[in-house]
C-alpha positions as CSV (number, residue, x, y, z in Angstrom):
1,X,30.4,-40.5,-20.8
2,X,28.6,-37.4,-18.9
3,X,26.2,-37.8,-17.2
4,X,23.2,-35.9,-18.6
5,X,20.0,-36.8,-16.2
6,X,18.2,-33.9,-14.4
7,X,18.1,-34.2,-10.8
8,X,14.8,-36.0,-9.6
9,X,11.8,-33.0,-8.7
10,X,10.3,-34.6,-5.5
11,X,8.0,-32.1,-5.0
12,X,6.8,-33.3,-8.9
13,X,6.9,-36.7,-7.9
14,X,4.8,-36.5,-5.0
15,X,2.7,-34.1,-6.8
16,X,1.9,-36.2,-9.4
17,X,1.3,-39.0,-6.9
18,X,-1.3,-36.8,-5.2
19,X,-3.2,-35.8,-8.6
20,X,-3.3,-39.5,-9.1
21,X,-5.2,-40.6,-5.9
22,X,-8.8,-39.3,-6.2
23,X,-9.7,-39.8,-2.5
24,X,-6.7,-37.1,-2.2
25,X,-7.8,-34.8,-4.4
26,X,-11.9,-34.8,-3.6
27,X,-10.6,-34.3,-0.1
28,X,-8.6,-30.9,-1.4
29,X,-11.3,-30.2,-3.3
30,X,-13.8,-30.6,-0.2
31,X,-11.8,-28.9,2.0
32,X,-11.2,-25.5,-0.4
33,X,-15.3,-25.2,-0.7
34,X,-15.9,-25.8,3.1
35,X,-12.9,-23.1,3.5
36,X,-14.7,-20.5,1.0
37,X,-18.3,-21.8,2.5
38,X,-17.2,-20.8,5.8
39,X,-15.8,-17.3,5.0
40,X,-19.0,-16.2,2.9
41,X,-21.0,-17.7,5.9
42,X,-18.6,-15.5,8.7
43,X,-19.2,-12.3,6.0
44,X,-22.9,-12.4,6.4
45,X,-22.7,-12.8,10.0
46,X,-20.8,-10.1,10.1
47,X,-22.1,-7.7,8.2
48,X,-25.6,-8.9,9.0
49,X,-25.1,-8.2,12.6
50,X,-23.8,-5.0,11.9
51,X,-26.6,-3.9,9.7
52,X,-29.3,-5.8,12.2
53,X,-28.1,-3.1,14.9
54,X,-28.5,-0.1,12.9
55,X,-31.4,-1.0,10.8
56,X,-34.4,1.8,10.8
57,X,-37.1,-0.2,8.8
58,X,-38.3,-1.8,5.7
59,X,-38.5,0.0,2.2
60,X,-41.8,-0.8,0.5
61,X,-39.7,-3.0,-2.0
62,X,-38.6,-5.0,1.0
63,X,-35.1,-3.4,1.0
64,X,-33.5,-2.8,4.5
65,X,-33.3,0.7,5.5
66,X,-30.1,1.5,7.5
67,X,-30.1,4.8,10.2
68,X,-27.7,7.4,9.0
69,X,-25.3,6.8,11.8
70,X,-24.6,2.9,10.3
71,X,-22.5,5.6,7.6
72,X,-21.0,8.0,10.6
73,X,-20.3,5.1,12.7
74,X,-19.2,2.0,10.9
75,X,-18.1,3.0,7.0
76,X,-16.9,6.7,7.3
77,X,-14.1,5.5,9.5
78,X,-12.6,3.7,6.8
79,X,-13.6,5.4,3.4
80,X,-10.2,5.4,1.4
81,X,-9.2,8.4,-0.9
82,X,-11.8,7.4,-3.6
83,X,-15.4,7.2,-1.3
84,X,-14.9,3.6,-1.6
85,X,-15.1,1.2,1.3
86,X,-14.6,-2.7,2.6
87,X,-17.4,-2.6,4.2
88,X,-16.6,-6.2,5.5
89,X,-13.8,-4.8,7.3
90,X,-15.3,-1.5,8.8
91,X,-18.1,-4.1,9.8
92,X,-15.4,-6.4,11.8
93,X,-13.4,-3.2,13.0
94,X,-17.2,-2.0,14.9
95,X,-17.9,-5.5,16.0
96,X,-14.3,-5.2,18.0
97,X,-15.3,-1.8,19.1
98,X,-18.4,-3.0,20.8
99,X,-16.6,-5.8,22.2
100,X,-18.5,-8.6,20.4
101,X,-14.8,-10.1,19.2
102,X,-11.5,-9.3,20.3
103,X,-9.1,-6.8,18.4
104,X,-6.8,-9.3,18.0
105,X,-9.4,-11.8,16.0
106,X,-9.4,-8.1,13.2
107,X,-5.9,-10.0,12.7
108,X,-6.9,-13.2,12.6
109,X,-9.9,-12.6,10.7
110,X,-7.5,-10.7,7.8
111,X,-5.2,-14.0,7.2
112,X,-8.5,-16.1,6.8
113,X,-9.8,-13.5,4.2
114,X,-6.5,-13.8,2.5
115,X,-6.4,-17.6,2.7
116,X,-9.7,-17.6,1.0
117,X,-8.6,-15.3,-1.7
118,X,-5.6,-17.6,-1.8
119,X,-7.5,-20.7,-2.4
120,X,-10.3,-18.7,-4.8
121,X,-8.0,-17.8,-7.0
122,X,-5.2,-20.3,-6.8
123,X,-7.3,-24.0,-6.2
124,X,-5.4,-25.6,-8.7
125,X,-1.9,-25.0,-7.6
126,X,-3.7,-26.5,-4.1
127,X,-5.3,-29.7,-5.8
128,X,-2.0,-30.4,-7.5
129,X,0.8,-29.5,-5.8
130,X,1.7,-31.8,-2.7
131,X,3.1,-29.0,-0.6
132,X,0.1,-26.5,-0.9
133,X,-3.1,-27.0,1.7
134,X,-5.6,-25.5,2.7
135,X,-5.0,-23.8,6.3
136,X,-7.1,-26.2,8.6
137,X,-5.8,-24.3,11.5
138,X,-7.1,-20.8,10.2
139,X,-10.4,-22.9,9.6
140,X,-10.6,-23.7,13.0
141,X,-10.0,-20.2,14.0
142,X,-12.9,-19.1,11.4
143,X,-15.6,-21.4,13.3
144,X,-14.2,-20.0,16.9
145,X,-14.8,-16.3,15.7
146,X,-17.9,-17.5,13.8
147,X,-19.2,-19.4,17.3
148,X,-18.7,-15.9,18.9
149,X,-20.5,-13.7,17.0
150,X,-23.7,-15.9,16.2
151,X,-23.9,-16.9,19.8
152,X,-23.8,-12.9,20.5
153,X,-26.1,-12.2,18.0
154,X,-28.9,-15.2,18.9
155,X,-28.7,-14.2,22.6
156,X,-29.7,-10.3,21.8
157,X,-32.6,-11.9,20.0
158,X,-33.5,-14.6,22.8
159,X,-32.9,-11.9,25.6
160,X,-35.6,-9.7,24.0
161,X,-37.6,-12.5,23.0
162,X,-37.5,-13.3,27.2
163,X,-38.1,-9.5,28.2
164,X,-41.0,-9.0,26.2
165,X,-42.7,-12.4,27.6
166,X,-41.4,-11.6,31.0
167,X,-39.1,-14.8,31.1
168,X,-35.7,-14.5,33.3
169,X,-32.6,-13.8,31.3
170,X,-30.1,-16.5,29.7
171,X,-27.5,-17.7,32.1
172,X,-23.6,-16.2,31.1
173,X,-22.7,-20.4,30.2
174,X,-25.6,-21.0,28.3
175,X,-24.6,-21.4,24.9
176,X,-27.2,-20.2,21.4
177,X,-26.4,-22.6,18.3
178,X,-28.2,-20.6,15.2
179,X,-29.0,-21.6,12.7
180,X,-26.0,-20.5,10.3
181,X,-23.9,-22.0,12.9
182,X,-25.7,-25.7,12.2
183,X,-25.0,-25.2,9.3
184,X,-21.5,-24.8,9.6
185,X,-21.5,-27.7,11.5
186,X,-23.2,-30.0,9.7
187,X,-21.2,-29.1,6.5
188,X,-17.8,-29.3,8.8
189,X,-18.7,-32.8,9.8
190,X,-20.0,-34.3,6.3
191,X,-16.5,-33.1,4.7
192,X,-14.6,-34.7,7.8
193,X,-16.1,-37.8,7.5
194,X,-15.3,-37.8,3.1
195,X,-11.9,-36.9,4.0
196,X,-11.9,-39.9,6.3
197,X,-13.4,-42.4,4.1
């Protein structure tokens, strides 16, 4: 008699083993909104710090009014064939030009931006198959390049705040946390510790 049975699928196997542990899958789960958390949080930041710099005033309605060169300077550069613009990515390609990251975190900060996409628009295949993750590695990278900028962006506020009361300036080592980044933080930790327990 022939033998008829289909070879075993181990990556179904311990797929369907995964789907069946809960403490497994809320960690996945937990993991994919602190990744997507993180990104939005690094997008305001950067943007935000952009936009800080070449801010001109309020409109009556509130609105922030940007100087003409925010256009020359940060999005003309990059305006495709259309007009359009990432302005997310002309934002990180100005932050590299004035030094506050490094041209090789535009790099790292495109993979994280397509992880996020990734898990956005693919967090099923990542809760149930056992092979797909979220990058915890790129995450770490994310809070690094995050760190940087906030702590950049806090010290221009402190060393004003100093010069104007006529305080001495920030040592090099001392290190900002904002308040974005405590955030970060805080959320960080609370997922570690329910992907412990």
């Amino acid at each position: 008699m022939k033998n008829d049975r289909r070879p075993i699928d181990f990556e179904l196997s311990a797929s369907l083993q995964d789907i069946l542990n809960r403490p497994k899958v809320r960690s996945k789960l937990l993991q994919a909104s602190l990744f997507i958390t993180a990104f939005e949080m690094l997008k305001n930041s950067v943007t935000d710090f952009v936009q800080d710099h070449f801010e001109s005033g309020r409109g009556s309605n509130g609105k922030r009014k940007l100087s003409p060169k925010y256009n020359d300077d940060v999005l003309k550069p990059f305006k495709n064939e259309q007009g359009g613009v990432d302005t997310f990515k002309a934002c990180v390609q100005w932050l590299a030009q004035q030094g506050v990251i490094q041209n090789t975190d535009i790099d790292t900060i495109s993979k994280i931006r397509r992880h996020r996409n990734e898990i956005a628009h693919q967090l099923p295949d990542i809760v149930f198959y056992h092979s797909q993750r979220v990058d915890l590695g790129l995450f770490r990278k994310l809070k690094s390049i995050f760190h940087r900028i906030e702590d950049h962006r806090a010290r221009i506020d402190v060393e004003v705040a100093n010069a104007v009361e006529g305080n001495p300036p920030l040592p090099e080592t001392a290190h900002i946390y904002s308040g974005p980044e405590i955030i970060l933080e805080l959320i960080a930790k609370s997922v570690a510790e329910e992907s412990i327990s």
